[in-house]
C-alpha positions as CSV (number, residue, x, y, z in Angstrom):
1,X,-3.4,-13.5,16.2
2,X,-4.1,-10.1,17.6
3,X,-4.1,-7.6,14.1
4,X,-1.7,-4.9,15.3
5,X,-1.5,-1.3,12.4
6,X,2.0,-2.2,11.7
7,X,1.4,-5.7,10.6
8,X,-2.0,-5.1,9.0
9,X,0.1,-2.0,6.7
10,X,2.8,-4.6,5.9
11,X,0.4,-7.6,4.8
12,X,-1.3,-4.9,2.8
13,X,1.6,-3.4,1.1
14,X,2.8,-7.4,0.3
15,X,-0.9,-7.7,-1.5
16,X,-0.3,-4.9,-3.7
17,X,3.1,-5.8,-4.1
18,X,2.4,-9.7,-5.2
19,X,-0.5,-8.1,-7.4
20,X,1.9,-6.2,-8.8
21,X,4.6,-9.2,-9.6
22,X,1.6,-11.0,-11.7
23,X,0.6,-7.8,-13.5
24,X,4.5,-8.1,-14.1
25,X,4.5,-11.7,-14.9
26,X,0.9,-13.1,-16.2
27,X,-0.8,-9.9,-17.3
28,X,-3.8,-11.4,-17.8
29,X,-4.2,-13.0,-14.2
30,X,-2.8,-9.5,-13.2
31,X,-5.6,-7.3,-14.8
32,X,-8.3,-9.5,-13.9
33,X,-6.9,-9.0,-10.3
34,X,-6.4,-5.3,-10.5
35,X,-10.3,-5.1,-10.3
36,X,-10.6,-6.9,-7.3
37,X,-10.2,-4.9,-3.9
38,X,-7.7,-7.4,-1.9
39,X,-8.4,-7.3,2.2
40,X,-6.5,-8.5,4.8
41,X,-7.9,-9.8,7.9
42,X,-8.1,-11.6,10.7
43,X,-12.0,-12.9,11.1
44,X,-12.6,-16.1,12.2
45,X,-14.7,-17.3,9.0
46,X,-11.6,-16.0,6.9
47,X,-8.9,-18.8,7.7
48,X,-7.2,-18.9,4.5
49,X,-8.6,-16.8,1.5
50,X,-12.0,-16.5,-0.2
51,X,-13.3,-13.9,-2.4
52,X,-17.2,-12.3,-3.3
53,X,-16.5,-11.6,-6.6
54,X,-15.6,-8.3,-6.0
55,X,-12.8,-8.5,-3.2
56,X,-10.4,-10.9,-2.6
57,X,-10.2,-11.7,1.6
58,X,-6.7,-13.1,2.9
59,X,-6.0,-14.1,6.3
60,X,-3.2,-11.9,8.0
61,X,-1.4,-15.3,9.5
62,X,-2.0,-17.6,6.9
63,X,-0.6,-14.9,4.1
64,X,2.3,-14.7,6.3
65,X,3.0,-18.4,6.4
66,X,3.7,-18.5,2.7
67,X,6.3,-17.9,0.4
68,X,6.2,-15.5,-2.1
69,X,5.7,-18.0,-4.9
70,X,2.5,-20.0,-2.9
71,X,1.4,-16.0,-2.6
72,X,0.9,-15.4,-6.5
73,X,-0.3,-18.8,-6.6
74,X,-3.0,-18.1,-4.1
75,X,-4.1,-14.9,-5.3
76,X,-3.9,-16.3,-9.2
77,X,-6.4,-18.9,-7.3
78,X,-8.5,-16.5,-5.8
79,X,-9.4,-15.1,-9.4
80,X,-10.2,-17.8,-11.1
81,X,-13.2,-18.5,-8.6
82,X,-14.1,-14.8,-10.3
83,X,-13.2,-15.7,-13.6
């Protein structure tokens, strides 16, 4: 997939905005995510998600593919490798 502004801005925005629903929803999972600086991209040894331990990495297609409620669930996943 060829990363274009307008689709890296929106896959962006929907980061903050599903970090946003857990802050909402499991406070705890949501604060520990706050801290983490969440990236979307499009390199090839970033298919899915991974994280450092201080940023969370989500591939730009793959977050696409997924509902909103496998979204939480990923980044809810993502932290606990942190955790």
């Amino acid at each position: 997939m060829t990363r274009t502004s307008s689709t890296l801005t929106a896959v962006e925005a929907d980061l903050v905005k599903t970090r946003s629903d857990l802050l909402l929803t499991q406070p705890m999972m949501g604060r520990l995510l706050a801290r983490l600086d969440l990236i979307a991209t499009d390199h090839p040894r970033c298919r899915t998600a991974c994280t450092d331990g201080r940023s969370v990495f989500v591939d730009i297609g793959f977050w696409r593919s997924l509902r909103p409620a496998h979204r939480r669930l990923l980044l809810a996943h993502e932290v606990w490798h942190c955790a």
